[in-house]
Steps between C-alpha positions, in 0.01 A plus 500: 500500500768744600757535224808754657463844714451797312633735773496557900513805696766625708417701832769810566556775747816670303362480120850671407721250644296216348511623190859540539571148575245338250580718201870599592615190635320216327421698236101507467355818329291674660159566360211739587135413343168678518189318661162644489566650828879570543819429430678209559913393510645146389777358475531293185746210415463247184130440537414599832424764692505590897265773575627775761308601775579798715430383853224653670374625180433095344235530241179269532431240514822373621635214728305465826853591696713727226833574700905545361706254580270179477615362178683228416612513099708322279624649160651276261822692325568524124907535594686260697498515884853637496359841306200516778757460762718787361235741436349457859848521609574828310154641621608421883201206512584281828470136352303312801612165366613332186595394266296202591331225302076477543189399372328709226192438339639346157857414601775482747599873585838627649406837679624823658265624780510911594264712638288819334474802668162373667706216650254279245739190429644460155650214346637539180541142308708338221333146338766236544 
């Protein structure tokens, strides 16, 4: 029935640092887009998107407890692990742990795992 996810939404109380470390560092682009009401940020990647919400300000209808820092995401790269490490490295990104091997959803995975500036977890995956 369900076929892939088309895009989640992140919770933020500093919408300049994220932005910073999703576009700058991992290199999303940010996108603004108009809904009948208001307008809206994303940050888009290959397909997907993650829509921004300002904390406090969440637009509706939204998760029943919308709060930074209660994510848990995993990016797969499109450069090796060692380019990830080096551009978190060169940004001043603490790596939490890793490289490590996991579990993705398709494949084995080796992984980095760093914190955004919500303190939302990050892993940042390689297919092995």
């Amino acid at each position: 029935m369900i076929d892939h996810v088309d895009h989640i939404v992140l919770t933020t109380r500093d919408l300049a640092g994220c932005l910073r470390f999703y576009c700058d560092v991992l290199g999303m682009k940010h996108e603004t887009f108009q809904t009948p009401t208001e307008t809206r940020i994303a940050l888009k990647f290959g397909n997907q998107k993650i829509n921004v919400h300002e904390w406090g300000r969440e637009f509706l209808p939204r998760a029943h407890v919308a709060a930074p820092g209660t994510l848990d995401l995993c990016f797969i790269a499109s450069v090796p692990l060692e380019e990830v490490i080096k551009k978190l490295e060169k940004n001043q990104v603490e790596i939490l742990e890793g490289p490590v091997m996991k579990t993705g959803a398709t494949s084995k995975i080796r992984s980095v795992y760093v914190r955004d500036p919500d303190l939302n977890l990050v892993e940042i995956s390689v297919p092995t």
